[in-house]
N, C-alpha and C positions, 0 to 999 in steps of 0.2 A: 761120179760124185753127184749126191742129190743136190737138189735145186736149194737155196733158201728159205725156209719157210718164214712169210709175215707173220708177226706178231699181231694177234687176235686181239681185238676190240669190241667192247661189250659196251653198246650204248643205250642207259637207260633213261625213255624220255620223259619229258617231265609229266606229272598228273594235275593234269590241268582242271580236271572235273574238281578235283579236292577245294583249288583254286581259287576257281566260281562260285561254289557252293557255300567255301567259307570255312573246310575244316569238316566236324563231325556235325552229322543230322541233331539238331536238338530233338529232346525226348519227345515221345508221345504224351500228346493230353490225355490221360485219365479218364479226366470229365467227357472228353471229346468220345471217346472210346464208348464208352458207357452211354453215351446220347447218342450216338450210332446204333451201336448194336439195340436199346430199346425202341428206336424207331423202324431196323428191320422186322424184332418181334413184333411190335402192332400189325407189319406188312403181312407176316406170316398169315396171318388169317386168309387173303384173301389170295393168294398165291393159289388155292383148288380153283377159285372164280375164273382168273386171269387164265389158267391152262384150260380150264374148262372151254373157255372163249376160244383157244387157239386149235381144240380139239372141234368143237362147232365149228369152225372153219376148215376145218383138215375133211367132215363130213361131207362140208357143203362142196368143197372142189371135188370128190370123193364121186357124189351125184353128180354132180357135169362128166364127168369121165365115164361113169356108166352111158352115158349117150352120147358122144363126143368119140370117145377112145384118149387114151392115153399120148396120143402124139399130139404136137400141139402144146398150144398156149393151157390149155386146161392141163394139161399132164408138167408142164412145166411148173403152175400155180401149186397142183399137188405137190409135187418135190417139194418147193421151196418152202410151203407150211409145214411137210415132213421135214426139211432139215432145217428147219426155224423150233420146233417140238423137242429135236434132236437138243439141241441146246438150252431150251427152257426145260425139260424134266428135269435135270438135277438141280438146279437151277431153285424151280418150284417146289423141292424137295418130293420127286419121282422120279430116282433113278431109271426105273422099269420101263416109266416111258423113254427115258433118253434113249435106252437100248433097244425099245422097239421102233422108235423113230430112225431109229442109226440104222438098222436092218432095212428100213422102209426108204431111206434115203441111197443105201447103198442100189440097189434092186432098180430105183428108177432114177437113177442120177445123171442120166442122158440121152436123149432123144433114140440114141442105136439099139440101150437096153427094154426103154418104154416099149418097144415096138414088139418088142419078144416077149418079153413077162405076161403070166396067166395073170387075168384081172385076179381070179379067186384068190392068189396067194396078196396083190394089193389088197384085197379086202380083206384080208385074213390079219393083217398090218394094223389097219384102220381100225377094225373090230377089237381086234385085242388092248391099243389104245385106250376105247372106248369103256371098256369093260376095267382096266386097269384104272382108269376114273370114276366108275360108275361102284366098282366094288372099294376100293379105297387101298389099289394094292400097289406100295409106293415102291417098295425095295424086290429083291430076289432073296429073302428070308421067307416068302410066301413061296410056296412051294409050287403051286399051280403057276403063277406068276414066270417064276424060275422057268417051269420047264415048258411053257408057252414059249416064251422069249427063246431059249433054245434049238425049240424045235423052227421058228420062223426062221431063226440065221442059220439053219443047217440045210432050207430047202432058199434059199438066197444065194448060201456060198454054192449047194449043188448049181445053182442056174447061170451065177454068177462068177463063179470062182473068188475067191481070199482077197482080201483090200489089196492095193495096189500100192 
């Protein structure tokens, strides 16, 4: 003889965010919208300057490392402007660089990997960066752009193997 089975209880708890909040979000302003969004276009302009700046920094840790070596406080500094680049490319509307900054981030994203990586292919990272600002190549529709970027993350993933 089977056992009893309990009758099942389904308890739905209350939504208390609704609660707090008051019910439904009131609408978006409009006006507000619109003031926004023309205050990021004035920004737009200057978004090449501001990466520009972050690109001159990525150079200047770039040179300490050339004399220094990559372990270390300076190879540390690198990364962190590389994966700070990584997140302002798209950002500053240059895809290209996010992707070559992400490649550049993957490669020396630890004191165990810094110690292995050929400087050439760092610099290969930083150069292409450079040139990605200097030529004005924002997306992977440029076709040099495209297969730069490609080929830096196929000698990464060879040294480094696939994200983690």
């Amino acid at each position: 003889m089977a056992p009893k089975e309990k009758p099942i209880e389904i308890i739905n708890p209350p939504n208390m965010l609704k609660v707090k909040v008051g019910g439904k979000l009131p609408p978006a302003d409009p006006s507000a919208i619109h003031r926004a969004e023309t205050a990021l276009n004035n920004l737009k302009t200057e978004f090449a300057d501001w990466l520009g700046e972050e690109v001159v920094k990525l150079e200047h840790y770039m040179a300490e490392v050339r004399s220094s070596g990559l372990v270390g406080e300076t190879g540390e500094m690198l990364f962190t402007t590389a994966h700070d680049l990584r997140g302002l490319g798209a950002t500053y509307e240059f895809p290209l660089i996010t992707r070559i900054a992400g490649s550049l981030s993957k490669l020396i994203e630890n004191a165990e990997k810094r110690a292995e990586v050929p400087m050439s292919l760092v610099e290969a990272h930083v150069g292409a960066i450079r040139a990605a600002i200097n030529q004005n190549i924002r997306t992977e529709d440029d076709p040099i752009g495209k297969q730069l970027a490609e080929e830096l993350e196929t000698r990464v993933i060879a040294l480094v193997g696939e994200a983690e």
